[in-house]
PDBQT receptor file of N, H, CA, C and O in Angstrom, charges set to zero:
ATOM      1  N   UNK A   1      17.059  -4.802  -3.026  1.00  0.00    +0.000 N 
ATOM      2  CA  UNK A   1      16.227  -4.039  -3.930  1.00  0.00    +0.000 C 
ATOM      3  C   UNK A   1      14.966  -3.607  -3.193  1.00  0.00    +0.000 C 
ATOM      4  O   UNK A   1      14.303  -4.443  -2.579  1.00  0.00    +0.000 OA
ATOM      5  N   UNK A   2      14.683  -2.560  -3.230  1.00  0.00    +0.000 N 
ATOM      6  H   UNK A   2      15.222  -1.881  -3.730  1.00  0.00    +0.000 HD
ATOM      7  CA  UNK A   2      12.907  -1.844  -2.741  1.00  0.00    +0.000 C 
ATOM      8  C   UNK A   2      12.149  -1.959  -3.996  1.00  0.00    +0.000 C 
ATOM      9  O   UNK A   2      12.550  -1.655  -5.119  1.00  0.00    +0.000 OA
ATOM     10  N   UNK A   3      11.513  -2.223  -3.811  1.00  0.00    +0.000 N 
ATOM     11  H   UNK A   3      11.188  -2.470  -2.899  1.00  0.00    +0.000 HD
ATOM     12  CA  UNK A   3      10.340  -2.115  -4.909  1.00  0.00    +0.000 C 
ATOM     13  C   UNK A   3       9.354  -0.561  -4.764  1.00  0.00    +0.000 C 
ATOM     14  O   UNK A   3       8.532  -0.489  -3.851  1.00  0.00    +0.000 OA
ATOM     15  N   UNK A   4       9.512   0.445  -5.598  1.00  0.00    +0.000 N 
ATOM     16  H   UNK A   4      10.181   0.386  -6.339  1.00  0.00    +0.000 HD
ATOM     17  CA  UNK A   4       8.453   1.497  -5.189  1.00  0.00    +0.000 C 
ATOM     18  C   UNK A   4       6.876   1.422  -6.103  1.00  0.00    +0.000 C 
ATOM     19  O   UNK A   4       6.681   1.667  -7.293  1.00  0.00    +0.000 OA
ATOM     20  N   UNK A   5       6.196   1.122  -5.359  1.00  0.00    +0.000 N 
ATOM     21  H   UNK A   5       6.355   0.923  -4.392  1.00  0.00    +0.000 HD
ATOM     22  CA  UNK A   5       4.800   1.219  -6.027  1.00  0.00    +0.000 C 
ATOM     23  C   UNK A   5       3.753   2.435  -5.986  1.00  0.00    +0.000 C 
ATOM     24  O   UNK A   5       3.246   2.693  -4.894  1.00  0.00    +0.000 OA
ATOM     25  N   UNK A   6       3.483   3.017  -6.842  1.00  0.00    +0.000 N 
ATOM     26  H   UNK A   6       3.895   2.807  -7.729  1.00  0.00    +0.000 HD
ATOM     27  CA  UNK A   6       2.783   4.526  -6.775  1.00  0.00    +0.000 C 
ATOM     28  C   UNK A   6       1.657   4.033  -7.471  1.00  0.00    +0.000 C 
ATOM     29  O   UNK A   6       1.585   3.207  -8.381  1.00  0.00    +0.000 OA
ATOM     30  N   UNK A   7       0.321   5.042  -6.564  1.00  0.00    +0.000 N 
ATOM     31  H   UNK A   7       0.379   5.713  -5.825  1.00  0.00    +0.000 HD
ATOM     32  CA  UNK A   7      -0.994   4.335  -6.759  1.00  0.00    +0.000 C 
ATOM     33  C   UNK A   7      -1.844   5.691  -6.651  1.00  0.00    +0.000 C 
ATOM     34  O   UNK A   7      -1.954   6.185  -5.529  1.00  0.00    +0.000 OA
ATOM     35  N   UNK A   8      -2.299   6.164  -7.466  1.00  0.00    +0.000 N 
ATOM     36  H   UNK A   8      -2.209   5.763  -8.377  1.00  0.00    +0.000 HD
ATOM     37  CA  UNK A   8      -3.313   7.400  -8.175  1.00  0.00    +0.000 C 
ATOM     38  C   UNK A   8      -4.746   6.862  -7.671  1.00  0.00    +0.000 C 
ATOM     39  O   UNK A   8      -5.418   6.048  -8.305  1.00  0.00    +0.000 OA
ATOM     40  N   UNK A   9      -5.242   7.628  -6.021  1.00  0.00    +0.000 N 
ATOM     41  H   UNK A   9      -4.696   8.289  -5.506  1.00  0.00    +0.000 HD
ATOM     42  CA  UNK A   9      -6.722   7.138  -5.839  1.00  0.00    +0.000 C 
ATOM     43  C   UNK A   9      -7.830   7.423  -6.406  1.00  0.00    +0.000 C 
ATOM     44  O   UNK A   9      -8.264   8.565  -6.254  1.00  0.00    +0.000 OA
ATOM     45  N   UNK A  10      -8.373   6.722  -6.989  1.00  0.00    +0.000 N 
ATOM     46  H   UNK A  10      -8.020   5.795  -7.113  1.00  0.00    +0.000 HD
ATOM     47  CA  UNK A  10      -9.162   7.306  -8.003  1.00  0.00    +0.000 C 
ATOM     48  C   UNK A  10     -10.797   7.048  -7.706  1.00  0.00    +0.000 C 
ATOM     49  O   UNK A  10     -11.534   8.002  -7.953  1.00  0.00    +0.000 OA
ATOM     50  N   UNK A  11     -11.369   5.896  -7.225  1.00  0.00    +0.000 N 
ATOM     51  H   UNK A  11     -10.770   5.120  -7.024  1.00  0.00    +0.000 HD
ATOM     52  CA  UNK A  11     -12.184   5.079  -6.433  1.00  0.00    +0.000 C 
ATOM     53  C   UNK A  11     -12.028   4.538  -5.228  1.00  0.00    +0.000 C 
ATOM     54  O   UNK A  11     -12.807   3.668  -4.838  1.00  0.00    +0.000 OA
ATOM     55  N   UNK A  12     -10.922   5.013  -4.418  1.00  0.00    +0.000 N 
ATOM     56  H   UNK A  12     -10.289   5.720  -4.735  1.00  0.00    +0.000 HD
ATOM     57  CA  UNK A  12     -10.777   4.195  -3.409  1.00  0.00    +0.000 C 
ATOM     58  C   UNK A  12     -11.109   2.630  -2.973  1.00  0.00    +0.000 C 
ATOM     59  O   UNK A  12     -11.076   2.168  -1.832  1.00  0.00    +0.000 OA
ATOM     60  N   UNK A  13     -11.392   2.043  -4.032  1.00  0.00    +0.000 N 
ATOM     61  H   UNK A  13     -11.418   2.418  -4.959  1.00  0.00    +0.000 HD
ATOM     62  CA  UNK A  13     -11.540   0.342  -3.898  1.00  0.00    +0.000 C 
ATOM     63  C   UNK A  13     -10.578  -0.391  -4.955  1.00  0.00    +0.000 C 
ATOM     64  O   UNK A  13      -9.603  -0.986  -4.494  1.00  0.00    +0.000 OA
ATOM     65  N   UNK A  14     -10.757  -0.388  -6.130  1.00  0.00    +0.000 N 
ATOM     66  H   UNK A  14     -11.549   0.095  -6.504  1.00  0.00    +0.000 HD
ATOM     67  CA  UNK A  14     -10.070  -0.949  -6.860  1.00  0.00    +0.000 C 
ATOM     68  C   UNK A  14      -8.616  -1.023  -7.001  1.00  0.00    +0.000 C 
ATOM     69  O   UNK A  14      -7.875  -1.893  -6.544  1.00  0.00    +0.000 OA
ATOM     70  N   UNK A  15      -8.363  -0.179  -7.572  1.00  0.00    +0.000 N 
ATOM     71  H   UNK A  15      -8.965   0.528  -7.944  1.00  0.00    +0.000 HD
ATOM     72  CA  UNK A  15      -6.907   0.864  -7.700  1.00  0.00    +0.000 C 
ATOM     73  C   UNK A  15      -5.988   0.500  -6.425  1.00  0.00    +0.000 C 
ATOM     74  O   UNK A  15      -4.896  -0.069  -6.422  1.00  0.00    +0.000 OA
ATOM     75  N   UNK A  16      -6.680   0.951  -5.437  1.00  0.00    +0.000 N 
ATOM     76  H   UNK A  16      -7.567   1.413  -5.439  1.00  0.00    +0.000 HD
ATOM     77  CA  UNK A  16      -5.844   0.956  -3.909  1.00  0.00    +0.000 C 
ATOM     78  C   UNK A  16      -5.675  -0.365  -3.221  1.00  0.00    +0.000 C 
ATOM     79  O   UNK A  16      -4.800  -0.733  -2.437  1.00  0.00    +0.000 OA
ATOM     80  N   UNK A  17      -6.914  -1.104  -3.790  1.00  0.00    +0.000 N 
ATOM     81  H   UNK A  17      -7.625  -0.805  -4.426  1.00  0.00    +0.000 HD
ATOM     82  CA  UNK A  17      -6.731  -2.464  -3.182  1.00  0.00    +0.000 C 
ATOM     83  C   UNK A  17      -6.209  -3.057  -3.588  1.00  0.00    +0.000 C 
ATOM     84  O   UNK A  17      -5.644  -3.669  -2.682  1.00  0.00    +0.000 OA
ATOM     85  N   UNK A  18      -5.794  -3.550  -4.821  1.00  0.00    +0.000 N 
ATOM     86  H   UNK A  18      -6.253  -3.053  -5.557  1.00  0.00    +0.000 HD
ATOM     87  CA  UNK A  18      -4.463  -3.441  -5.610  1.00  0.00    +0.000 C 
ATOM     88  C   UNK A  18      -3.324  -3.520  -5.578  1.00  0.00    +0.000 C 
ATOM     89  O   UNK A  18      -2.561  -4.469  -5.755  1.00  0.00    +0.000 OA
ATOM     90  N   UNK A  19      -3.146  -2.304  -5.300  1.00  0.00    +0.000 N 
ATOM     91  H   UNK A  19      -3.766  -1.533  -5.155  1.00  0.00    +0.000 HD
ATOM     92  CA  UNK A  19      -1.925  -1.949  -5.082  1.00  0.00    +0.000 C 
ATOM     93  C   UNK A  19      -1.678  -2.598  -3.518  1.00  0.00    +0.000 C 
ATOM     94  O   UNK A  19      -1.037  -3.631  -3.325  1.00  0.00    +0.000 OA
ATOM     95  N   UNK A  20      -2.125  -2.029  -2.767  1.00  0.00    +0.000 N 
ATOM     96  H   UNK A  20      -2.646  -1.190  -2.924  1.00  0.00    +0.000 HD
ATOM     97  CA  UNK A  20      -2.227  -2.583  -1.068  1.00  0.00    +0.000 C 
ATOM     98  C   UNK A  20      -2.175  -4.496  -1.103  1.00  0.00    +0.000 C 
ATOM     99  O   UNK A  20      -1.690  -5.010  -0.096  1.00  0.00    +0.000 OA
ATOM    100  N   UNK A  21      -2.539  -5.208  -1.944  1.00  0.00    +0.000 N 
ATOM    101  H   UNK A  21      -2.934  -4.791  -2.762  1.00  0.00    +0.000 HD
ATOM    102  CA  UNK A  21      -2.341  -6.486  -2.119  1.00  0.00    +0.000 C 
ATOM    103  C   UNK A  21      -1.233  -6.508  -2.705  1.00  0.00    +0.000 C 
ATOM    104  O   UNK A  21      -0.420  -6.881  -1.859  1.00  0.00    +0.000 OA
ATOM    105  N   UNK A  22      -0.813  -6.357  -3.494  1.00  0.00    +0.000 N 
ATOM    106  H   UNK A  22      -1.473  -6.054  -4.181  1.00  0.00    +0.000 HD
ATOM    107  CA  UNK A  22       0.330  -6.608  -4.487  1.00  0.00    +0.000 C 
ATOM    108  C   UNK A  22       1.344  -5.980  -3.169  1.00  0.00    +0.000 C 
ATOM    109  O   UNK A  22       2.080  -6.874  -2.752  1.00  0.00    +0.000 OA
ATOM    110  N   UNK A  23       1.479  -5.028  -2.646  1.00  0.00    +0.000 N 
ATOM    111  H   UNK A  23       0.881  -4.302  -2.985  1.00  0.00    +0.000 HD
ATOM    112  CA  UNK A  23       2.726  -4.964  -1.714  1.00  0.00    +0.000 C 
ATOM    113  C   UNK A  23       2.622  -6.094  -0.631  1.00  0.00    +0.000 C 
ATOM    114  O   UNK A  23       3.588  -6.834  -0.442  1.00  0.00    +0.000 OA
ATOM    115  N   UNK A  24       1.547  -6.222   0.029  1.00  0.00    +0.000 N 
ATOM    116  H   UNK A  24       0.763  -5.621  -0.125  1.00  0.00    +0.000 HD
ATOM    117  CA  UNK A  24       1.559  -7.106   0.853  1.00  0.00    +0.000 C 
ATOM    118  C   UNK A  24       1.892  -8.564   1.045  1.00  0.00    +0.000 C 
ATOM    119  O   UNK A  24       2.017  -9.204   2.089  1.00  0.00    +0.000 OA
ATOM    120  N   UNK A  25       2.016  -8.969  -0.336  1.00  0.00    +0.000 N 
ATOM    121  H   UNK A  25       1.914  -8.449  -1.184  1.00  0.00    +0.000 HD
ATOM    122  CA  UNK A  25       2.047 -10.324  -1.255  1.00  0.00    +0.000 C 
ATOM    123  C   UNK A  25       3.842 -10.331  -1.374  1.00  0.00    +0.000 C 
ATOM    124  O   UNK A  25       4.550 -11.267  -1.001  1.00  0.00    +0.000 OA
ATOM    125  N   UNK A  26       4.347  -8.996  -2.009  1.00  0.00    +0.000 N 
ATOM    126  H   UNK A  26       3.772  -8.236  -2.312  1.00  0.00    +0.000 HD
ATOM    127  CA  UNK A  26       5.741  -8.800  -2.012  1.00  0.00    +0.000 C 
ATOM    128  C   UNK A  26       6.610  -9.034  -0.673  1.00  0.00    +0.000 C 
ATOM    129  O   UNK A  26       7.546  -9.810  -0.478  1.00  0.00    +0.000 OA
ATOM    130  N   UNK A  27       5.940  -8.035   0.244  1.00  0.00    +0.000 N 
ATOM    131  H   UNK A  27       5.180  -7.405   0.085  1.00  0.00    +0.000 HD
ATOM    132  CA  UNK A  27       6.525  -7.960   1.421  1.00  0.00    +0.000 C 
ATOM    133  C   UNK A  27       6.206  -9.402   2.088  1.00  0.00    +0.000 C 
ATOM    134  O   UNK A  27       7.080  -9.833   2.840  1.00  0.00    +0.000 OA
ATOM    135  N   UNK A  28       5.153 -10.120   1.911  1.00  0.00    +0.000 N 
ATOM    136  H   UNK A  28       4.443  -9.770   1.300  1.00  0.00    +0.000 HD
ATOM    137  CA  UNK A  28       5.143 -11.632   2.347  1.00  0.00    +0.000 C 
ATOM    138  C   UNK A  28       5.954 -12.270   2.077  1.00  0.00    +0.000 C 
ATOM    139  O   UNK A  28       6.267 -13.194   2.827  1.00  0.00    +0.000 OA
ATOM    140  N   UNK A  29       6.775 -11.987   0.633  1.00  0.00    +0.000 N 
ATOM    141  H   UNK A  29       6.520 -11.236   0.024  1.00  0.00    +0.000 HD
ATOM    142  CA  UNK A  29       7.645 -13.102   0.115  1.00  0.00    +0.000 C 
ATOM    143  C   UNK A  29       9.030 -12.166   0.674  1.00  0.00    +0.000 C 
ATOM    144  O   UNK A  29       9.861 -12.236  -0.231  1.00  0.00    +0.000 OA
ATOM    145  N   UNK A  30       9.479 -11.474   1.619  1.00  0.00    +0.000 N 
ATOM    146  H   UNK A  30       8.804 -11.417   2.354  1.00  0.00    +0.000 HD
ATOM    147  CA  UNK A  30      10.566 -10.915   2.202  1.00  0.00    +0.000 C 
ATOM    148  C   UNK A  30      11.236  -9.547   1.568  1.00  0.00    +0.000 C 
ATOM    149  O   UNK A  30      12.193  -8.868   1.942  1.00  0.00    +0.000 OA
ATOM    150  N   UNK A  31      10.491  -9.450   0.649  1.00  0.00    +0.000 N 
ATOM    151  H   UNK A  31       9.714 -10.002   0.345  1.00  0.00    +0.000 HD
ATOM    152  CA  UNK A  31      10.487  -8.082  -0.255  1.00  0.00    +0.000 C 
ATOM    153  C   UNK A  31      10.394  -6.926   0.310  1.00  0.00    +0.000 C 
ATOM    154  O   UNK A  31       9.500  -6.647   1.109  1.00  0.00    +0.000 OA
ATOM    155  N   UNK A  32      11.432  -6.034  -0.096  1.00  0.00    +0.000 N 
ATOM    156  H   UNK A  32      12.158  -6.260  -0.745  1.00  0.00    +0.000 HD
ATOM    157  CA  UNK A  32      10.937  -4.650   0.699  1.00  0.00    +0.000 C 
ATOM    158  C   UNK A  32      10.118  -3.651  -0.490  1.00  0.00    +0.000 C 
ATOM    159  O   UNK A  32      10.166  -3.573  -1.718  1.00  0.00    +0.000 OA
ATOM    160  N   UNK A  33       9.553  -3.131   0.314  1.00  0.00    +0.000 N 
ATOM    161  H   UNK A  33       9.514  -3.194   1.311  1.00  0.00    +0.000 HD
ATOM    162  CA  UNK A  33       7.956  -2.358  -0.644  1.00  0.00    +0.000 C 
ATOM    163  C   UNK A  33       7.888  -0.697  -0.103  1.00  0.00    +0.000 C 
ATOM    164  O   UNK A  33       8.128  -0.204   0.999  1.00  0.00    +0.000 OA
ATOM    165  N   UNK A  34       7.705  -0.444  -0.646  1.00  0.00    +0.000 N 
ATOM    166  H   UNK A  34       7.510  -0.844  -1.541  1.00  0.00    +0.000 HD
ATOM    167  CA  UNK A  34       6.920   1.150  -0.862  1.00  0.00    +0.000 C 
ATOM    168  C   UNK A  34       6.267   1.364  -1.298  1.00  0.00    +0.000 C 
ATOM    169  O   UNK A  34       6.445   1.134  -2.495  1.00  0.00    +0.000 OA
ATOM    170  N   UNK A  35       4.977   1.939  -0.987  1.00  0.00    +0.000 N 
ATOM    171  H   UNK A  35       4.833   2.125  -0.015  1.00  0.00    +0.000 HD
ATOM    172  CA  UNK A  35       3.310   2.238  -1.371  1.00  0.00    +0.000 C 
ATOM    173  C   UNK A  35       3.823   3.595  -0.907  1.00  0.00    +0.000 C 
ATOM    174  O   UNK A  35       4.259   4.045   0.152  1.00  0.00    +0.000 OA
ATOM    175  N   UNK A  36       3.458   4.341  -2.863  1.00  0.00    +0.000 N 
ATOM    176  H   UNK A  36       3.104   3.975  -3.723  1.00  0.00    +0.000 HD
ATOM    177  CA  UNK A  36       3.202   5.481  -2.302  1.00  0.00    +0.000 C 
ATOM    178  C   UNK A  36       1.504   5.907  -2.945  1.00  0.00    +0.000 C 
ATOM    179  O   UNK A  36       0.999   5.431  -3.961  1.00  0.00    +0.000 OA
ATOM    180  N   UNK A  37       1.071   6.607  -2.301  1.00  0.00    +0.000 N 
ATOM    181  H   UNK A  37       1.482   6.994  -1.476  1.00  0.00    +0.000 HD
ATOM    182  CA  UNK A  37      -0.355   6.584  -2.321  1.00  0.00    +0.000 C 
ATOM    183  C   UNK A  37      -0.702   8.436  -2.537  1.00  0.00    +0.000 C 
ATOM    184  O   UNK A  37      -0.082   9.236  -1.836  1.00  0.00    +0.000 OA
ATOM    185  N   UNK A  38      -1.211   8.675  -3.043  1.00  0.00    +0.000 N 
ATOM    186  H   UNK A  38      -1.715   8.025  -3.612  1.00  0.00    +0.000 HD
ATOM    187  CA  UNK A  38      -1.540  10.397  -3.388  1.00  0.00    +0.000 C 
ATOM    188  C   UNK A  38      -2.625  10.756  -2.368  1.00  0.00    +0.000 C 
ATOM    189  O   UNK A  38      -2.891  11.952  -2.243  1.00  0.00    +0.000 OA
ATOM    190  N   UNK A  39      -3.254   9.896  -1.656  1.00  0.00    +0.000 N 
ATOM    191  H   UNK A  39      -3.038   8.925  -1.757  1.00  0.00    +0.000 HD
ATOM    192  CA  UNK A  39      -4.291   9.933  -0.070  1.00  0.00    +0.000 C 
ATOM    193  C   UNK A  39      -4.652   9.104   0.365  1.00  0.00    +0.000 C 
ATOM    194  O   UNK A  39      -5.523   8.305   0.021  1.00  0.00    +0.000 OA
ATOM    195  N   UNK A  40      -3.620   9.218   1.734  1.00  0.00    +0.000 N 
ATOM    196  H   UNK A  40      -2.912   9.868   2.013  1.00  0.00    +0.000 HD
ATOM    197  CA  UNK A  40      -3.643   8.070   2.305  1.00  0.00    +0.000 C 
ATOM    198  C   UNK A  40      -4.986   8.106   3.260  1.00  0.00    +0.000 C 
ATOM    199  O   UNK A  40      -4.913   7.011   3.816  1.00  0.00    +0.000 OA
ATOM    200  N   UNK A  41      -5.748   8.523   3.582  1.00  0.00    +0.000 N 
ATOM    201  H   UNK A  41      -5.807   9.413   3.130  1.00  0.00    +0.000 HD
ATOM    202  CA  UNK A  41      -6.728   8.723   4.325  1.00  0.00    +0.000 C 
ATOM    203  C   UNK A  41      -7.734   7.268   3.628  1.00  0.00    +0.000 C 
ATOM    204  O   UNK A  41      -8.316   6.529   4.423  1.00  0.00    +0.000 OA
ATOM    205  N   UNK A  42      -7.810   7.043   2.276  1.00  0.00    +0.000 N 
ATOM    206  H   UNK A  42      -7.338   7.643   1.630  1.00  0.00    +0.000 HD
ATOM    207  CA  UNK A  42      -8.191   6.652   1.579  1.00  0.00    +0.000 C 
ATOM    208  C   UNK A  42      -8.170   4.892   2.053  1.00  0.00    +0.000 C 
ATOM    209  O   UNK A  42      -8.905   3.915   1.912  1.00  0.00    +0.000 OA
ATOM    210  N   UNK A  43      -6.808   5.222   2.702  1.00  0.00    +0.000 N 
ATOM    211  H   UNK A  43      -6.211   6.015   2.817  1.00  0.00    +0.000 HD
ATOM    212  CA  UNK A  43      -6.360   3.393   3.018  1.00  0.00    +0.000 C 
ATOM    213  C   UNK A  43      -6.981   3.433   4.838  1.00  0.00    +0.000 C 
ATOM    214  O   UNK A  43      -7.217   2.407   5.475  1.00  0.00    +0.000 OA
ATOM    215  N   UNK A  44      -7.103   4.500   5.254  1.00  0.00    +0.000 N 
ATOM    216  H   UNK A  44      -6.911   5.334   4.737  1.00  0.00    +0.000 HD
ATOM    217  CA  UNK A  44      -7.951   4.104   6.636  1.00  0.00    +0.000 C 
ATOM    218  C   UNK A  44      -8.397   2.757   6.722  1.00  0.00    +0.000 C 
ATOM    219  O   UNK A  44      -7.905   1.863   7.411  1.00  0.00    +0.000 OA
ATOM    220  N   UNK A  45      -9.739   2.671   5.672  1.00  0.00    +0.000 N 
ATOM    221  H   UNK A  45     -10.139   3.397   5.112  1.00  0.00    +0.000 HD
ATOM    222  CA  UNK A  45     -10.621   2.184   6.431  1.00  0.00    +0.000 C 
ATOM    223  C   UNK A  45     -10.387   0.214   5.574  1.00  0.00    +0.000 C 
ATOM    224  O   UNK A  45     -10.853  -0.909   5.766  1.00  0.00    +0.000 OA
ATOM    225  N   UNK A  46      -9.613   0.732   4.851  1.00  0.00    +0.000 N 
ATOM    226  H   UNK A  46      -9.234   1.644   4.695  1.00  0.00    +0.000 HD
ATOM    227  CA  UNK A  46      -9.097  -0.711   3.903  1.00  0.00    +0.000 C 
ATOM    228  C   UNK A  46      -8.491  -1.325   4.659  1.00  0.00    +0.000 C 
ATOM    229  O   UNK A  46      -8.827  -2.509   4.630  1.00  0.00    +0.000 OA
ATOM    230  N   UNK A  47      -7.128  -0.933   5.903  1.00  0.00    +0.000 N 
ATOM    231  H   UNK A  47      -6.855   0.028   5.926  1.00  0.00    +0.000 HD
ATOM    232  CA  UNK A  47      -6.066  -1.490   6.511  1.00  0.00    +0.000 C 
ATOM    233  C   UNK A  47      -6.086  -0.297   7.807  1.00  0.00    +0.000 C 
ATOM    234  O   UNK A  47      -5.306   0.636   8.002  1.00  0.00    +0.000 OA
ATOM    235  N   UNK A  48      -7.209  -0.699   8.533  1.00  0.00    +0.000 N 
ATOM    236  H   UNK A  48      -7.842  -1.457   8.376  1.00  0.00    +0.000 HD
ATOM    237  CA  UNK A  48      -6.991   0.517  10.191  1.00  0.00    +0.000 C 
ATOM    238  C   UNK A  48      -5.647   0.912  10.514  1.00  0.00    +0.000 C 
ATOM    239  O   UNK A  48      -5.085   2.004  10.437  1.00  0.00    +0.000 OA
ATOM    240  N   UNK A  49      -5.034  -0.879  11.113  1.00  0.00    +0.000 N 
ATOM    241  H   UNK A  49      -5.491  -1.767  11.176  1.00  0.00    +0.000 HD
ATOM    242  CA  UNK A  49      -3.778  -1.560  11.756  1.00  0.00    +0.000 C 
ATOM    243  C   UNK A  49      -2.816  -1.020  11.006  1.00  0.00    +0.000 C 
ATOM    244  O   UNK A  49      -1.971  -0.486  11.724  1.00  0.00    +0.000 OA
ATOM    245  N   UNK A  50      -2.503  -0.901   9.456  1.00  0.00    +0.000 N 
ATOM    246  H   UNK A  50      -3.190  -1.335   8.873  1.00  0.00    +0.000 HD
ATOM    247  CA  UNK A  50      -1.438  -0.898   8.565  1.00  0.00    +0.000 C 
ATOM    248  C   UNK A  50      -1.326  -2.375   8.526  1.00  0.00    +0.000 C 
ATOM    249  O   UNK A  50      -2.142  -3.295   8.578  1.00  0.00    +0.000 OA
ATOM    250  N   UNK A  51       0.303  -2.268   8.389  1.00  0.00    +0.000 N 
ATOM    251  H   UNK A  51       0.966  -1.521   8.347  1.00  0.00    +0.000 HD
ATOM    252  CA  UNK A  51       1.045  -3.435   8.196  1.00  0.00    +0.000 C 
ATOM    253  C   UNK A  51       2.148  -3.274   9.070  1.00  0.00    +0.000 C 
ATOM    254  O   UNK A  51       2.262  -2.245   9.736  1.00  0.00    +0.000 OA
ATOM    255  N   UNK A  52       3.196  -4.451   9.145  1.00  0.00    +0.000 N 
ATOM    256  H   UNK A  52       3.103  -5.287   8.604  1.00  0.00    +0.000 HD
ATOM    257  CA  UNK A  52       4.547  -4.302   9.732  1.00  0.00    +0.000 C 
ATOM    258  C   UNK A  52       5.057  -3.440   9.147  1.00  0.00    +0.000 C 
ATOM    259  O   UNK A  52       4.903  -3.160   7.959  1.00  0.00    +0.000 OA
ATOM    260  N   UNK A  53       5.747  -2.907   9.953  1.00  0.00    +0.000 N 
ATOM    261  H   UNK A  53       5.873  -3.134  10.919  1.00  0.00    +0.000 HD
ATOM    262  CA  UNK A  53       6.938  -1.919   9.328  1.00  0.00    +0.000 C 
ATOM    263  C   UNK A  53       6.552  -0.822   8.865  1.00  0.00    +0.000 C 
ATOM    264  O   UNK A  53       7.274  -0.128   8.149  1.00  0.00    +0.000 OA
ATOM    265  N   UNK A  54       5.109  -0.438   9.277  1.00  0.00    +0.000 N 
ATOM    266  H   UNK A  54       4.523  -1.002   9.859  1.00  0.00    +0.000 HD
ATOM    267  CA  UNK A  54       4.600   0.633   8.151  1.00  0.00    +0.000 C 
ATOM    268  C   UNK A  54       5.216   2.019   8.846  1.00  0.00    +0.000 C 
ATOM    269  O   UNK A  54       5.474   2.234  10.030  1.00  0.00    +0.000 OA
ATOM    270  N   UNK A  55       5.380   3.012   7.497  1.00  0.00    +0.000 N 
ATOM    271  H   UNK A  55       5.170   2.837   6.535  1.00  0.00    +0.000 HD
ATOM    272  CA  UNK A  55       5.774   3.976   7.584  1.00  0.00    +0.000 C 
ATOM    273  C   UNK A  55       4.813   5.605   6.832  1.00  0.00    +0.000 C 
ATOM    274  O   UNK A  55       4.743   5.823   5.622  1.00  0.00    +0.000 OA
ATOM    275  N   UNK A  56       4.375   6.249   7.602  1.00  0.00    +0.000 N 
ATOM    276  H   UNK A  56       4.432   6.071   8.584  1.00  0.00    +0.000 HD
ATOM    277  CA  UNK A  56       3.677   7.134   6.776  1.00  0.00    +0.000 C 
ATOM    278  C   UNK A  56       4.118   8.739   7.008  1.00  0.00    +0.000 C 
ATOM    279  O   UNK A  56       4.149   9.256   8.126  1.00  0.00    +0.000 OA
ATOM    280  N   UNK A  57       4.395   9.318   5.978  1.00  0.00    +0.000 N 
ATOM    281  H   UNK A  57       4.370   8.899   5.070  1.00  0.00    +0.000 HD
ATOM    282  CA  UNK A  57       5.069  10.659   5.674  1.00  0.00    +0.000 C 
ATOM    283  C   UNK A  57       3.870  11.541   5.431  1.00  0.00    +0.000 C 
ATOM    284  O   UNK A  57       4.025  12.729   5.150  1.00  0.00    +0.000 OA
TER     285      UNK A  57
């Protein structure tokens, strides 16, 4: 199963951090995740590195 998570930036802190925890928490427990994000520019400065496996379109 993927899990898809869609996240509307609205403040760039709350909302995104959020969401960006909650996948990371999933994908910790061996979960596969999808963050989709409406601007990702937004997650720059939250996660420079990304994560494993990250993928951006």
């Amino acid at each position: 199963m993927v899990w898809d998570i869609f996240c509307k930036v609205i403040d760039n802190h709350g909302d995104l951090g959020v969401c960006w925890r909650l996948c990371a928490q999933l994908a910790a427990r061996g979960e596969r995740v999808r963050l989709w994000v409406d601007d990702v520019s937004a997650l720059e400065w939250m996660a420079p590195q990304g994560c494993d496996h990250e993928q951006t379109s």
